[in-house]
N, C-alpha and C positions, 0 to 999 in steps of 0.2 A: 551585277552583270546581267545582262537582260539573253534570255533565252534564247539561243543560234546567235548571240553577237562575235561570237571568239573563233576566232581561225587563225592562231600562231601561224604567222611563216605560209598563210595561202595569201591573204590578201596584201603584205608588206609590201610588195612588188609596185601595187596597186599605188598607194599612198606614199609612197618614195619617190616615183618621178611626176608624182604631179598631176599625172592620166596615165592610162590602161595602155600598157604596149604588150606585145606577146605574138605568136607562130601559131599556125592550124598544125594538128599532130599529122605525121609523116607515119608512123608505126604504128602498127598493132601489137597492144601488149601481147606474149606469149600465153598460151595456155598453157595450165599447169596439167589441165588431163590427158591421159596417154591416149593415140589418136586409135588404137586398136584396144581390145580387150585387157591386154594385161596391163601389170600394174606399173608403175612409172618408179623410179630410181628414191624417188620422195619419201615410197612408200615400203620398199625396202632399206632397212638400216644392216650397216655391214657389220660383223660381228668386231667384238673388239677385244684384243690380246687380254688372253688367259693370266691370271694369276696377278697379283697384289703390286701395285706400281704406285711411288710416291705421287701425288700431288703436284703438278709445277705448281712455281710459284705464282701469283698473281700480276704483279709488274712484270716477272720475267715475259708474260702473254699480252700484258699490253704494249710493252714497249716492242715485242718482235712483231706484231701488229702494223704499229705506229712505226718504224724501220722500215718492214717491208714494203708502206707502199708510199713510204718515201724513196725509196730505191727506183720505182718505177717511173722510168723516161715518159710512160703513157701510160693510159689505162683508159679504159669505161665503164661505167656500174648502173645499174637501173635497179631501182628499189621503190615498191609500195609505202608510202608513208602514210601513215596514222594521226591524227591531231586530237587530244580529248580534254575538255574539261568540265569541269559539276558548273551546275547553272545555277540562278537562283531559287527554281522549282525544286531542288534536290538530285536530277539527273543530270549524269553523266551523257554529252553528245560528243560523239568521233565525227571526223571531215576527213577523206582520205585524199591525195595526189599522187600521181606517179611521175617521179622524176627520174631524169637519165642524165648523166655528166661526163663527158669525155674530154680529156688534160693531154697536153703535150706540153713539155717544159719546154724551155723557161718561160714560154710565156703567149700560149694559147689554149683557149679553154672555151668550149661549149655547151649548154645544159637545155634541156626541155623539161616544164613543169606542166604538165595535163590536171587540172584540176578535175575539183566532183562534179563541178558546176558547166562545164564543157567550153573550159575558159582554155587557153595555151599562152602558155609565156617561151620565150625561148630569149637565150642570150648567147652573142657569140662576142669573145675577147682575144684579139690578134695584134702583138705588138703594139701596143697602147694604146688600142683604140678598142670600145667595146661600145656595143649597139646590140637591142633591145628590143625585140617584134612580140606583139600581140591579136590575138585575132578570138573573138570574129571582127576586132575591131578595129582591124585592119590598120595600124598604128606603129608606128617606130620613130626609135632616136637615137643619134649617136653621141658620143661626148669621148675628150679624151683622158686619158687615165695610166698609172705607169705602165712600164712595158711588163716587167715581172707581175707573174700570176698575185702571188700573195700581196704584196704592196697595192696590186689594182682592185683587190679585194677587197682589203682594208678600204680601201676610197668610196668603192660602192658601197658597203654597208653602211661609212660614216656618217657620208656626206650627201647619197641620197637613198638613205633605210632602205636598199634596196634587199632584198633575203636569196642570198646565193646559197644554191642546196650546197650542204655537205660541205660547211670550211674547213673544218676538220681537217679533211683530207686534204686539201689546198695549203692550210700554213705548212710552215716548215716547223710546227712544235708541238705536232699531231698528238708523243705524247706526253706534254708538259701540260696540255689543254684537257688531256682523260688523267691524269693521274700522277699530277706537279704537285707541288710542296703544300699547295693549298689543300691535298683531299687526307678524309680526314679518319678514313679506313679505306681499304682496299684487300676482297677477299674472294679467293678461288670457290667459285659455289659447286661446281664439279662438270664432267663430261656429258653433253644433250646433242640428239639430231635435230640439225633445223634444217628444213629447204635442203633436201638432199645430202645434208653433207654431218659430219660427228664435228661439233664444236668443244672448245675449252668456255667455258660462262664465269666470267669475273662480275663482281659490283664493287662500285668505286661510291662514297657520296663523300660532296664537299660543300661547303657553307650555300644553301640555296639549293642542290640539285643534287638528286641520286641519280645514279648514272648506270648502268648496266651495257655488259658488250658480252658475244658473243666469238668468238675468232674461231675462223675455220681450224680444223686441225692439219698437217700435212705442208707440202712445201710452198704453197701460196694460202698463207696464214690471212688473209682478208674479212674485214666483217662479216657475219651470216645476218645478224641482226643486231642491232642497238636501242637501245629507250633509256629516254629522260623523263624525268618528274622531277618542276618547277616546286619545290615545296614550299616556298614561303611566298607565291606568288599568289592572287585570289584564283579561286577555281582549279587550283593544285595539276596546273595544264602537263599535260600528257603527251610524250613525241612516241612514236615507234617507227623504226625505219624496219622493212627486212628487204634487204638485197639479195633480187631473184636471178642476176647475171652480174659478172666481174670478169674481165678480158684486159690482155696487157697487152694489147697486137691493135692497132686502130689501121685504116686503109690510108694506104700509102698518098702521097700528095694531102694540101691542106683543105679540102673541099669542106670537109668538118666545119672549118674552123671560119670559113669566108661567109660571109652576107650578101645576098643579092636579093634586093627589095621588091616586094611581089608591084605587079604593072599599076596596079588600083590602088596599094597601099600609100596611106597621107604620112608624110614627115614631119616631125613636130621638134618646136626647141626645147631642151632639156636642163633646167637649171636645177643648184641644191635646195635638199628639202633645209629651211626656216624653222630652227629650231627656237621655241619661245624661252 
């Protein structure tokens, strides 16, 4: 593997339909520093109940996890991802993106992926039909696809290697896919603050991938952080997502979820990736 060639899940998008589609970003990420002197919520951890408390168990947290935001009619998450693997020099290089996904069942779904490279991908999925903007390259295409989120997923990833953040959270098997029949330990590593908040921290591995999660603690149990390690993959690739916002409220009407093709933007046709 040739040195800076490897970007798991940045450039897939890319190579999936054929040519470069994608959005100019709309947001500015948040700052995580407090806008006056004192110290920010991050930086204080809350104290945690006195005295000797069993352990939960380790599936018990991933599956109320994987439950709870199954349960959610909606939701949004915006999280820093990480991308790393050893090259053939011996060093380890990371590629970061920041991606954001907002879901409305049964079957709209939104994402923006800000790469490092000052690329934007953006996809909107709206009762079967899902389209695809890119910029600066000012590029889009539409194709159609089932109407349910998960089935339209499946489609995109199969059929044109397209890399939807976060399927995870999208199947309906959120946690048969962290810690189904195939993994092969699964074990409570103990209580950690991340990102402002006291997590439960499980690690799960199964044939090919260790898997670690992070699950808030409290009544919206949602990831704080997650990472995977490809182990038997060359260059032992490396994901970390941390999730720096999770909201179950999105703005009312489907404006999220609709496409309107910028004035200058070229349309292109979209067919499946040719698998050899």
């Amino acid at each position: 593997m040739k040195s800076g060639s490897w970007r798991v899940g940045v450039v897939v998008a890319t190579v999936a339909f054929g040519l470069a589609l994608g959005c100019a970003p709309t947001d500015r990420p948040e700052s995580s520093e407090p806008a006056t002197g004192a110290e920010s919520a991050d930086w204080t951890p809350t104290p945690l109940p006195d005295g000797d408390t069993e352990p939960p168990d380790a599936g018990t947290v991933v599956r109320r996890a994987a439950e709870f935001i199954q349960s959610q009619p909606e939701f949004l998450t915006e999280a820093m991802v990480t991308f790393g693997a050893l090259q053939e020099s011996g060093q380890t290089l990371h590629f970061d993106v920041l991606e954001r996904v907002a879901i409305r069942r049964p079957d709209k779904l939104a994402w923006v992926t800000l790469h490092d490279d000052g690329t934007v991908d953006r996809g909107w999925l709206s009762a079967g039909q899902f389209t695809l903007l890119k910029q600066p390259i000012n590029m889009w295409g539409t194709i159609s696809v089932p109407s349910a989120i998960p089935e339209a997923v499946d489609r995109l990833v199969e059929e044109y290697d397209l890399d939807v953040p976060f399927q995870d959270f999208l199947s309906p098997e959120t946690a048969e896919r962290w810690a189904g029949e195939d993994a092969t330990s699964l074990e409570y590593i103990g209580e950690e603050w991340v990102l402002g908040s006291w997590t439960d921290h499980v690690a799960m591995r199964k044939p090919g991938i260790d898997f670690e999660l992070w699950v808030r603690q409290g009544p919206e149990p949602f990831p704080a952080k997650m990472m995977v390690v490809y182990t038997e993959d060359e260059g032992r690739p490396t994901y970390v997502a941390r999730f720096r916002r999770w909201s179950t409220t999105l703005p009312e009407g489907d404006a999220t979820f609709e496409f309107t093709a910028p004035g200058d933007a070229q349309r292109v046709d979209v067919t499946p990736v040719i698998r050899p």
